[in-house]
C-alpha positions as CSV (number, residue, x, y, z in Angstrom):
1,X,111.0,100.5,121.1
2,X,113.7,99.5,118.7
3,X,113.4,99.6,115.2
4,X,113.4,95.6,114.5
5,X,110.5,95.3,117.5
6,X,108.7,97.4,115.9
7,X,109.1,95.7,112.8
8,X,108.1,92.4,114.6
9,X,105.2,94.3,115.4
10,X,104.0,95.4,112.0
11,X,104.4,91.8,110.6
12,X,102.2,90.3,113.6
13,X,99.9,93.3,113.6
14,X,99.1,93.1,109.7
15,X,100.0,89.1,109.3
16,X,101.7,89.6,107.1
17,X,103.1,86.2,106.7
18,X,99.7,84.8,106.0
19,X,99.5,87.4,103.3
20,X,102.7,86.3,101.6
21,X,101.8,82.7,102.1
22,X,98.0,83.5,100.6
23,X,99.7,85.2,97.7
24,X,102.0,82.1,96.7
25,X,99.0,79.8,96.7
26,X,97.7,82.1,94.5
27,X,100.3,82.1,91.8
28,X,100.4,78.1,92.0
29,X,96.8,78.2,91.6
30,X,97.1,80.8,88.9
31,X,99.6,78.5,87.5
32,X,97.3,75.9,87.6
33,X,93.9,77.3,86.4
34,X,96.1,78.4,83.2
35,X,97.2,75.1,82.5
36,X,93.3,73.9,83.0
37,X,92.6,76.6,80.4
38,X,95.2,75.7,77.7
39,X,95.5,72.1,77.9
40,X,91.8,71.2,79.0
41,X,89.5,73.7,78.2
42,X,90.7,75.6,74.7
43,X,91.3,72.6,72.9
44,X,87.7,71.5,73.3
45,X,86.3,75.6,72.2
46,X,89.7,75.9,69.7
47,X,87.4,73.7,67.2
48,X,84.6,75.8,67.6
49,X,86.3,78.8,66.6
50,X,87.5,77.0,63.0
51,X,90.7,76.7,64.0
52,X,93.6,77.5,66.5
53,X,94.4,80.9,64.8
54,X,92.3,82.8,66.9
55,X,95.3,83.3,69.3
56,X,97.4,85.0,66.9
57,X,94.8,87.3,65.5
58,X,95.1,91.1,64.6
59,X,93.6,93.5,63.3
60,X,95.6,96.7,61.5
61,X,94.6,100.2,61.7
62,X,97.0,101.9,59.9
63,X,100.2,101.9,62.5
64,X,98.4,100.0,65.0
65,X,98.1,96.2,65.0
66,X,95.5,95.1,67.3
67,X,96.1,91.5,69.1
68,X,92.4,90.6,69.4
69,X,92.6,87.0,69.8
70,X,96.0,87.8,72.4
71,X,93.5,89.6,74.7
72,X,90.5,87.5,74.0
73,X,92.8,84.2,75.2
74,X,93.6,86.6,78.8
75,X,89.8,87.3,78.7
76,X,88.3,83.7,79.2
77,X,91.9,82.9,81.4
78,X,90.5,85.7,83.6
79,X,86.8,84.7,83.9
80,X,87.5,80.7,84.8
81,X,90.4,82.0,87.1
82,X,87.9,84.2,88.9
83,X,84.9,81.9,88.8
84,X,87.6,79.0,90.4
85,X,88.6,81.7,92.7
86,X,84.9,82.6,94.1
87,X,84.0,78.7,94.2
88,X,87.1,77.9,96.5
89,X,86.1,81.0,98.5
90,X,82.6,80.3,98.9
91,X,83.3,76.6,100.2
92,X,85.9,78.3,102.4
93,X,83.9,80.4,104.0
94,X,80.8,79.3,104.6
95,X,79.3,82.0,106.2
96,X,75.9,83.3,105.8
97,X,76.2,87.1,104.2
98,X,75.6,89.2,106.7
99,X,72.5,91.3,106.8
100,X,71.4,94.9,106.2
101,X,70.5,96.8,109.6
């Protein structure tokens, strides 16, 4: 068996070309979920917060600045990313969870 066949082979064996197809969807969605954060979502909690500043935050400890409002911004990007993530999965597969013997 030639090197290219079993090349062939790996990509059919693994599928790997559903897995590169399932992993562009996922940076458009990504894409897309982060503009339904920043254009949708943050300006309605922005106000909440006193003002848009929050992103910019720091705090100093002597040498060390601190981007708090940097990481808290990748924070709530993360949770509605994963909570859009589990809802698309869950109407995707709707499978009953399988069972304890």
């Amino acid at each position: 068996m030639g090197f290219i066949s079993e090349f062939k082979e790996f990509l059919k064996e693994y599928k790997i070309l559903a897995l590169a197809i399932a992993f562009i969807i996922g940076l458009a969605a990504t894409s897309l979920i982060q503009s339904l954060v920043d254009n949708i979502i943050m300006p309605m909690i922005i106000p909440l917060l006193s003002s848009g500043a929050w992103r910019t935050a720091t705090v100093t400890i002597g040498p060390v600045i601190l981007g708090w409002g940097a990481f808290l911004n990748a924070v709530i990007n993360f949770v509605i990313i994963a909570l859009a993530v589990f809802m698309v999965a869950k109407y995707m597969m709707k499978e009953e969870k399988v069972t304890k013997k």
